[in-house]
PABASE-830364 format. One record per residue (C-alpha): z, x, y; residue number from 0; residue in one letter. Coordinates in steps of 0.05 Angstrom, whole numbers, plus 32768, in hexadecimal, padded with zeros to 4 digits. Each point is the difference from the previous one (the first is absolute). Layout:
BEGIN
up:east:north:n:res
Z:X:Y:NUM:A
...
This chain:
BEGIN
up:east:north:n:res
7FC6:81E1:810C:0:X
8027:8027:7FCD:1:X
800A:7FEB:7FB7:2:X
802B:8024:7FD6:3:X
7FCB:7FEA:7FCB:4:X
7FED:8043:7FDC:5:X
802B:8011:7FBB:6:X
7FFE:8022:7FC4:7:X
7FC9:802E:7FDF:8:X
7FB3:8001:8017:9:X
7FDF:7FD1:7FD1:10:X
7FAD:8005:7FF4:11:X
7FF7:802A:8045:12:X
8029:7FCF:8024:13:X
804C:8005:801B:14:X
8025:7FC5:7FD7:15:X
8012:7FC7:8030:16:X
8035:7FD5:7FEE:17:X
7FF4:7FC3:7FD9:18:X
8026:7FC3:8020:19:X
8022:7FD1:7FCF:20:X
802D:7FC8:800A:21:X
804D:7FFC:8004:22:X
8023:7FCB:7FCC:23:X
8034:7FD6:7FF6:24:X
800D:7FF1:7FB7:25:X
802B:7FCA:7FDE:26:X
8037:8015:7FC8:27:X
7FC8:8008:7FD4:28:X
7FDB:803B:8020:29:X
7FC6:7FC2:800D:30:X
7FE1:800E:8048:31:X
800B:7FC1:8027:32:X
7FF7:8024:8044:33:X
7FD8:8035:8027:34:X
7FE1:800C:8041:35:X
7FC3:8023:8014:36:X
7FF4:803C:8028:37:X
7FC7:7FE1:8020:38:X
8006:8027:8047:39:X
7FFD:803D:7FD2:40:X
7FBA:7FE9:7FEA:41:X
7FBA:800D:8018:42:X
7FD6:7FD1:7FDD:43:X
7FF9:7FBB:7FFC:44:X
8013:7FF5:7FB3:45:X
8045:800C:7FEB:46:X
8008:8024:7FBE:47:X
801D:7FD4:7FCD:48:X
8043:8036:7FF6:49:X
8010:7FF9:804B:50:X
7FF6:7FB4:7FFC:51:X
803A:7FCF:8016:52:X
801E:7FD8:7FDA:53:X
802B:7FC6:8004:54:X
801D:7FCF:7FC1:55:X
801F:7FC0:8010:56:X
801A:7FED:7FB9:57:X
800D:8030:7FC4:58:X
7FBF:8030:7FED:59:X
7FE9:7FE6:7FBA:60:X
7FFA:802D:7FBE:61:X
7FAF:8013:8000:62:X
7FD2:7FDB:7FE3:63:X
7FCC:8022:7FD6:64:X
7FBA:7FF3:8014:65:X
7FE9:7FF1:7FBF:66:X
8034:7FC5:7FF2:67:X
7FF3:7FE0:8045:68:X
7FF6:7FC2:8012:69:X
7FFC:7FC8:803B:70:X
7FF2:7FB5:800B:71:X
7FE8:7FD6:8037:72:X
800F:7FB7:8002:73:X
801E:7FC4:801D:74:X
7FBB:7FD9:8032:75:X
7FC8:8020:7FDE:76:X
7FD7:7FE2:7FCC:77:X
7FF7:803C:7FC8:78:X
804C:8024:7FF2:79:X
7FEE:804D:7FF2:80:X
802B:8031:7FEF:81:X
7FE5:8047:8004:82:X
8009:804B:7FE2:83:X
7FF9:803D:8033:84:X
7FBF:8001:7FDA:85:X
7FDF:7FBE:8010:86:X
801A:8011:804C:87:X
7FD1:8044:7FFA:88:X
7FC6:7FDB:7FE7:89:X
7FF6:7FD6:8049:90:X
7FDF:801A:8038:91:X
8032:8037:8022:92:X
8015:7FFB:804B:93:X
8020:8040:8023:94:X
8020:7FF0:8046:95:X
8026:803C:8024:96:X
8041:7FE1:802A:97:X
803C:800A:801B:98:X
8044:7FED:7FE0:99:X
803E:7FFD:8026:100:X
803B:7FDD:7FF1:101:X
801D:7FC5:8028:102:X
8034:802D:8014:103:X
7FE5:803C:801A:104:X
8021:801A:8030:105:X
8036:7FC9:8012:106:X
802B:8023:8028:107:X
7FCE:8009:8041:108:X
8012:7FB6:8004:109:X
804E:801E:800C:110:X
7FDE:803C:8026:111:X
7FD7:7FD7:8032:112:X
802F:7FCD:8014:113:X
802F:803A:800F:114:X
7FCC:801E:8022:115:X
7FF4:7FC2:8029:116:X
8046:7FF9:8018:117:X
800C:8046:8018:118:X
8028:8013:7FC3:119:X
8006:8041:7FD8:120:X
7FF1:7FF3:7FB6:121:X
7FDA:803F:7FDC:122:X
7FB7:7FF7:7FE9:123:X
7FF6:7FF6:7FBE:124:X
7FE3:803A:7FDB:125:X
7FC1:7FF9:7FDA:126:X
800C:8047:7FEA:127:X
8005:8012:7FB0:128:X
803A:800D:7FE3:129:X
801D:8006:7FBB:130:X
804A:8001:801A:131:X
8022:7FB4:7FDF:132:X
7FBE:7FEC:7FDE:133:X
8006:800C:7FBF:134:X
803A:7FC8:7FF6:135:X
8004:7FBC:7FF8:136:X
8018:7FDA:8046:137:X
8002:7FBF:7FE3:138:X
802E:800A:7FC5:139:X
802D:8026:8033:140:X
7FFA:7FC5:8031:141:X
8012:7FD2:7FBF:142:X
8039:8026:7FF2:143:X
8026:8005:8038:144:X
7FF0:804E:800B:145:X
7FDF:7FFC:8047:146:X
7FED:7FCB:8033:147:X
7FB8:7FF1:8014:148:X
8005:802A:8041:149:X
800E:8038:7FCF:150:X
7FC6:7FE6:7FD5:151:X
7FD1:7FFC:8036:152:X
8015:804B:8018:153:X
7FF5:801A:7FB1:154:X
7FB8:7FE5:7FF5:155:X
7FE4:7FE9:8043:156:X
7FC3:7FCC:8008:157:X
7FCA:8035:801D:158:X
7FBF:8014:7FD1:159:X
7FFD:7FC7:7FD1:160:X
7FB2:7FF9:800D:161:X
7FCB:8026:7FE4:162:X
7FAF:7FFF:7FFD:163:X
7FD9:7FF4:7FBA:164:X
7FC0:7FF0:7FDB:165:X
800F:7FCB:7FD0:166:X
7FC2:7FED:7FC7:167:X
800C:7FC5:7FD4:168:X
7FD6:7FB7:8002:169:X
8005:7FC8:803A:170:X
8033:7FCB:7FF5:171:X
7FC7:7FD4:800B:172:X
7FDF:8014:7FD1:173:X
8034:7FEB:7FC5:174:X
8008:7FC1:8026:175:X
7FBA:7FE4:7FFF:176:X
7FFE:8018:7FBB:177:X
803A:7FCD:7FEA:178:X
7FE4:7FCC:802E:179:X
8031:7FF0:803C:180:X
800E:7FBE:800A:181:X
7FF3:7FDE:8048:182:X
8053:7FF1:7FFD:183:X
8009:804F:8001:184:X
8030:8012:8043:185:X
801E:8043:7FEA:186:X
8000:8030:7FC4:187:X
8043:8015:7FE4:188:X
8000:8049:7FE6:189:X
8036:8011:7FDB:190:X
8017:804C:7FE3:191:X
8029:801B:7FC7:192:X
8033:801D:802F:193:X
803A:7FCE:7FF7:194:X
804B:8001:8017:195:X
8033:7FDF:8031:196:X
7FE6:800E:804D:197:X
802B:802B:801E:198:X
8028:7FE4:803B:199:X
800A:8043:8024:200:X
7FB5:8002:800D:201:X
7FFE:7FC3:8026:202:X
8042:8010:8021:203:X
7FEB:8049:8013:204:X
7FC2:7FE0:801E:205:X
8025:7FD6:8030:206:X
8033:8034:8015:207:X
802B:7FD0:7FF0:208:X
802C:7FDF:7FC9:209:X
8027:7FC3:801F:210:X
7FCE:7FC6:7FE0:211:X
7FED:7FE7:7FB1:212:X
7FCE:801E:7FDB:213:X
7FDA:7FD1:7FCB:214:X
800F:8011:7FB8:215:X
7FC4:7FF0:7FD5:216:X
8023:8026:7FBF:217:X
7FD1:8025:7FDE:218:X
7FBE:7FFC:8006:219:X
7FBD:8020:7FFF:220:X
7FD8:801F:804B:221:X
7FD0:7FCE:800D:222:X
7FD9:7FEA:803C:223:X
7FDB:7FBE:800E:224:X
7FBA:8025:8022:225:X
7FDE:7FC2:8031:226:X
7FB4:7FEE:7FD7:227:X
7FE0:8019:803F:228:X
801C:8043:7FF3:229:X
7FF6:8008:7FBA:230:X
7FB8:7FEA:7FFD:231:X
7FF2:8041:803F:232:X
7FCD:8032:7FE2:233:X
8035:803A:800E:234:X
8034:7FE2:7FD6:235:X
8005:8018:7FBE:236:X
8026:8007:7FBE:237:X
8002:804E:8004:238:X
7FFE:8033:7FC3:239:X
7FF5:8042:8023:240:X
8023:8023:8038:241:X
7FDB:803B:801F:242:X
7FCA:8007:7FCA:243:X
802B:800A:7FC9:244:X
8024:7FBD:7FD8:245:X
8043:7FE8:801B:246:X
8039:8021:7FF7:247:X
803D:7FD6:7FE5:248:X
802B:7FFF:8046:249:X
7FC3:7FF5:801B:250:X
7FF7:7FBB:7FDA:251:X
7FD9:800F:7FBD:252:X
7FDC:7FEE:7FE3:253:X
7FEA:7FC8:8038:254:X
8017:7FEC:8045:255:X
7FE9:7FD8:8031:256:X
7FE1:8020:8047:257:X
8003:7FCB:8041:258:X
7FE3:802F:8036:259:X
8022:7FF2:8038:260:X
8042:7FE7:7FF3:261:X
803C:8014:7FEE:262:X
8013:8029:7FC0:263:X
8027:7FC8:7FE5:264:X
7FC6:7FDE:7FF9:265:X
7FE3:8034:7FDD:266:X
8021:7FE6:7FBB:267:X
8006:803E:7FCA:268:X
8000:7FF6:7FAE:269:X
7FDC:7FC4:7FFD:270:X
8016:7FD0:7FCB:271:X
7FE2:7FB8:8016:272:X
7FD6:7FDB:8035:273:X
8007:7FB6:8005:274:X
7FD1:7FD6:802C:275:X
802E:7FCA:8025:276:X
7FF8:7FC0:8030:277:X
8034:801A:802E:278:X
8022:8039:8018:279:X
8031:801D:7FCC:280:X
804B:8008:801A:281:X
7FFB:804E:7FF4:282:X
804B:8018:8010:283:X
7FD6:8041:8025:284:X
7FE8:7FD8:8031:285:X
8028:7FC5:8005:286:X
8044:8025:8005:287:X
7FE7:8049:8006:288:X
7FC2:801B:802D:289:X
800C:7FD2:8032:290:X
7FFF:7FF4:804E:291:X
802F:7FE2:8028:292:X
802D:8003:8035:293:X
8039:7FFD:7FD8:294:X
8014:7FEC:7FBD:295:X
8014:7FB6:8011:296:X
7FB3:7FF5:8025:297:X
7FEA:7FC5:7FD7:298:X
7FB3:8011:801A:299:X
800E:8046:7FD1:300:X
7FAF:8016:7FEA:301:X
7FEB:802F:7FC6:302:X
7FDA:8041:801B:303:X
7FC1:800E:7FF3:304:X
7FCF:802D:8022:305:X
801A:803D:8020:306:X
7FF6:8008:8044:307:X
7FDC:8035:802F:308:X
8021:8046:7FFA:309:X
7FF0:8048:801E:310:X
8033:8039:7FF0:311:X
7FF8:8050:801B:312:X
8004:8030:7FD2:313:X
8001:803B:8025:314:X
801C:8015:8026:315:X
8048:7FF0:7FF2:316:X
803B:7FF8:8024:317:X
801F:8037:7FD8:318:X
7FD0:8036:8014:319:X
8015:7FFA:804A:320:X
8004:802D:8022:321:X
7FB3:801D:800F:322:X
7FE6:8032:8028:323:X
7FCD:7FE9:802C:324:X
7FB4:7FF8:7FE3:325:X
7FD9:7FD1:7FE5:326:X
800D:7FCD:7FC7:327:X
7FE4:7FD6:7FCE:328:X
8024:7FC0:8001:329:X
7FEE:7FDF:7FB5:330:X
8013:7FBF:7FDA:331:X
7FEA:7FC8:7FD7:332:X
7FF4:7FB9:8014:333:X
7FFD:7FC4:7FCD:334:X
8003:7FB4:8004:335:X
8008:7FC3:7FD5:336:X
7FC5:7FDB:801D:337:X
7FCE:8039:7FF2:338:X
7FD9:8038:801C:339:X
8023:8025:8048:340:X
7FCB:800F:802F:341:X
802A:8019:803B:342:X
8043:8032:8006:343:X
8018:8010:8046:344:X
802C:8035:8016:345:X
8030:8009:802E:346:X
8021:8044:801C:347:X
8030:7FE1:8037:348:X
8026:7FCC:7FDD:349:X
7FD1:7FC6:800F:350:X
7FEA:8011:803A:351:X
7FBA:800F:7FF7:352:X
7FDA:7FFD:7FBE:353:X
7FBE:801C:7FE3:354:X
7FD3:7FFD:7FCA:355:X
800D:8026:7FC0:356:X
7FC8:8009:7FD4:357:X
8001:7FDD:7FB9:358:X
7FDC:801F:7FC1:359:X
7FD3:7FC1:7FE8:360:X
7FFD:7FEE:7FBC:361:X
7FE8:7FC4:7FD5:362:X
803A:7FEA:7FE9:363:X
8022:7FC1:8028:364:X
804A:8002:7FE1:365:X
8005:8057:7FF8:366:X
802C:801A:8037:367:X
7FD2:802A:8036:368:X
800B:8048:801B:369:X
8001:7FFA:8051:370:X
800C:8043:802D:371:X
8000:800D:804A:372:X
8008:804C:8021:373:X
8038:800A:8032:374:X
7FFF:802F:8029:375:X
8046:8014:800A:376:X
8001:802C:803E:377:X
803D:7FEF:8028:378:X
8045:800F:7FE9:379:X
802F:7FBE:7FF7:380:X
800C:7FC1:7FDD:381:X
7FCA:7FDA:7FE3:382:X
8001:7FC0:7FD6:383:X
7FC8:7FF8:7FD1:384:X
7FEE:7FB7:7FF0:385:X
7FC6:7FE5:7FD8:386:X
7FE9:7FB2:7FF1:387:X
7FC1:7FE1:7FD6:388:X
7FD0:7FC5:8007:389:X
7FE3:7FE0:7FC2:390:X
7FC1:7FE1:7FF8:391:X
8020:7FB8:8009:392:X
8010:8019:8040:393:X
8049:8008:7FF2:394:X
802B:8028:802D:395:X
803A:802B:7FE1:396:X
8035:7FE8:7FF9:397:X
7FEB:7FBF:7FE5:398:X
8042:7FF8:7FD7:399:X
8042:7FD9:8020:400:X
8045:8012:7FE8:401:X
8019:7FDC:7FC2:402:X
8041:7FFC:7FE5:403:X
7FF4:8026:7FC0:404:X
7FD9:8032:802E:405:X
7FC6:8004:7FDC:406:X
7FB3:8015:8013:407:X
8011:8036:803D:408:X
7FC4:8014:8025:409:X
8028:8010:8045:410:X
7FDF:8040:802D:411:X
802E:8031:7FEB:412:X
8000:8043:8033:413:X
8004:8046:7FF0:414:X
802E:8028:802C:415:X
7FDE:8044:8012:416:X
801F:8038:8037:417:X
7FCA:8033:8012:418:X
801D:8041:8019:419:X
C-alpha cells in the first residue's frame, strides 16, 4: 500500500523517511497540555517519546530540578520517608513496557455506532493526523464564549490519545513495604504538582452534553485514590525513565506513577506525595470525572479503572479506497486492560465470516501486540473490513458498555474499502 513516506535528502545511504511527531494544543502560555499520536503511522511497538500523547487535567507545573527533589509517603505505614530522585535510584529498578491510552480515546465511535445502529448517516471519525486547529487552546475558547463544544469537538477530536512505552523506575511495592503498610491500608492516594480549578468543559464535552451541574472542588491538586491491591502489583511503579532516556517534563519528571493496564488518569504525573489511607479517598477524578454511568443523575455512578479489550486496523484505511484488485496486508494492534491478547480475528464481509489473524508474540502482558491477516482482494466491490480481540481472561471485545461521560471505547470499528 502506498505511503507518501519518503522526504528530503538521502541520509547515511538511506532515503530520509519522515519522522512522525505529535500535534499540540497549548494553553496561553505556549505549555503543551495536548497532543495526539500518530500511532497508525508507526511500525513498532514503542512509541517515541516526541510523538507521545499527551493529556493535562489541571495546569502543567513550573519544572522541578532533579537535584532539589523530593517526595513523602505517609498516612497507615509505620516508618514516614520522604525521598530524593536519588534514594529512588538506589532500589532495585523495574522496567515494564505498556500501553497508555486515555479514558477518552476515541469517544465519538460511541456517537458513530449508535448512528450506525439506527440506519443513520453520521461521518466516521478520522483517526487521521492533522495539524489544521491543533495548535490552540479549545478550552479557553469554550470558557470564553468563542465556540460551542460541537465546534470544540470538530477542532481537536478524541482519536490517537494512546500510545505504547517502556517505562523503568522501582515497584510501588517496593516503597511501601519499605515504610511498613499498615493492615488498615485500603487505597494509596497519589497526589501531583499539577494544580488548578477542573475544567467544566471537559466533563461537559465528554457527555455531549451540557444541561446538568458539574461539581466545583475550587482549586486543587490531580490526585487519585489507587485501590492497595493495585498499588502493591509488581508492574506498578513510580517511573523515572521513559524510553531509555529520563522523563521529560510533559512527560511527568522527574517521577510518575505507571498502572499497566488502566487508564492514563491513573497514571498520575509530577509526583509530589503518597499517603497510605483506611479508605478510599474522594478523588474529584474519579468521583465526579472518569466515571460510568448511564447518566449523570445514576446514583450507582462507578470510577473506571481497567481499560477494556481493544483491536484497531491500521492499514488499510478508509481513505485509501479505492484499490485495484490484488492482494493485501490487513495490519493493526490489539491491547487490553486485563493483560496479554492471544487471539485477533478478521473479518472481510462485515461480520459475516471471520478468521484468524496472526499476532507477533512478545513477553510483555500490558504492550499492545502487532496482529496481520492477508486478503486477497480479487473481486471488484464493496468490502467492510472488521477486526475483534480475545484476552487471556477470555474477554471478548467489546467488553465496555456505554457510559454517560463516554469513556473506555473498545467498539469493532470497520474500515470501508471499494476494490476496483
Amino acid at each position: 500500500m502506498p505511503r507518501r513516506e519518503i522526504e528530503g535528502d538521502w541520509v547515511m545511504g538511506w532515503p530520509d523517511r519522515k519522522r512522525f511527531r505529535f500535534t499540540s494544543g497549548k494553553d496561553q502560555e505556549g505549555r503543551v497540555i495536548h497532543a495526539r499520536s500518530p500511532y497508525f503511522e508507526l511500525e513498532g511497538l514503542i512509541t517515541p517519546t516526541d510523538a507521545y500523547y499527551i493529556v493535562a487535567q489541571l495546569e502543567v507545573p513550573d519544572p522541578v530540578h532533579p537535584e532539589d527533589y523530593t517526595f513523602e509517603i505517609f498516612g497507615e505505614v509505620e516508618i514516614p520517608m520522604t525521598y530524593t530522585l536519588d534514594d529512588l535510584r538506589l532500589l532495585p529498578g523495574h522496567t515494564v513496557r505498556a500501553v497508555t491510552e486515555c479514558a477518552g480515546d476515541d469517544t465519538e465511535f460511541w456517537d458513530y455506532q449508535d448512528s450506525r445502529g439506527k440506519g443513520g448517516n453520521m461521518p466516521k471519525p478520522s483517526r487521521r493526523m492533522s495539524s489544521e486547529g491543533e495548535d490552540v487552546n479549545w478550552r479557553d475558547m469554550v470558557a470564553k464564549g468563542e465556540i460551542d463544544l460541537d465546534e470544540a469537538r470538530a477542532l481537536v477530536p478524541s482519536t490517537c490519545l494512546v500510545s505504547g512505552g517502556e517505562w523503568t523506575g522501582t515497584r510501588l511495592s517496593e516503597l511501601l513495604t519499605r515504610a511498613g503498610v499498615k493492615d488498615s491500608a485500603v487505597a494509596i492516594r497519589v497526589e501531583g504538582f499539577d494544580r488548578g480549578r477542573p475544567d467544566s468543559s471537559l466533563i461537559y464535552r465528554s457527555a455531549g452534553r451540557t444541561d446538568f451541574e458539574v461539581v466545583d472542588p475550587g482549586v486543587i491538586n490531580y490526585d487519585k485514590g489507587l485501590p492497595i491491591e493495585k498499588a502493591m502489583d509488581s508492574d506498578t511503579i513510580l517511573a523515572w525513565a521513559h524510553n531509555g532516556e529520563y522523563l521529560t517534563h510533559i512527560h511527568g519528571a522527574p517521577t510518575r506513577m505507571v498502572v499497566p493496564g488502566w487508564a492514563g488518569n491513573w497514571w498520575v504525573k509530577w509526583i509530589h506525595k503518597i499517603e497510605v489511607m483506611d479508605h478510599m479517598p474522594d478523588c474529584y477524578h474519579q468521583t465526579q470525572y472518569f466515571v460510568s454511568g448511564k447518566s449523570p443523575d445514576d446514583p450507582d455512578k462507578e470510577m473506571m479503572t481497567a481499560l477494556g479489550v481493544k483491536t484497531v486496523i491500521t492499514e488499510p484505511r478508509d481513505e485509501e479506497s479505492p484499490l485495484p484488485k490484488g492482494r493485501y496486508p490487513i495490519r493493526g494492534l490489539a491491547w487490553s486492560g486485563e493483560g496479554k491478547m492471544v487471539r485477533v480475528e478478521v473479518s472481510t464481509d462485515g461480520g459475516e465470516t471471520w478468521n484468524d489473524a496472526h499476532i507477533e508474540d512478545h513477553g510483555d502482558r500490558y504492550l499492545w501486540r502487532r496482529w496481520s491477516y492477508a486478503w486477497e482482494a480479487n473481486e471488484p466491490g464493496h468490502y467492510v473490513l472488521m477486526a475483534r480481540g480475545v484476552d487471556e481472561k477470555g474477554r471478548n471485545q467489546p467488553v465496555t458498555d456505554w457510559n454517560y461521560q463516554r469513556k473506555h471505547f473498545d467498539g469493532i470499528v470497520p474500515v470501508d474499502i471499494e476494490i476496483e
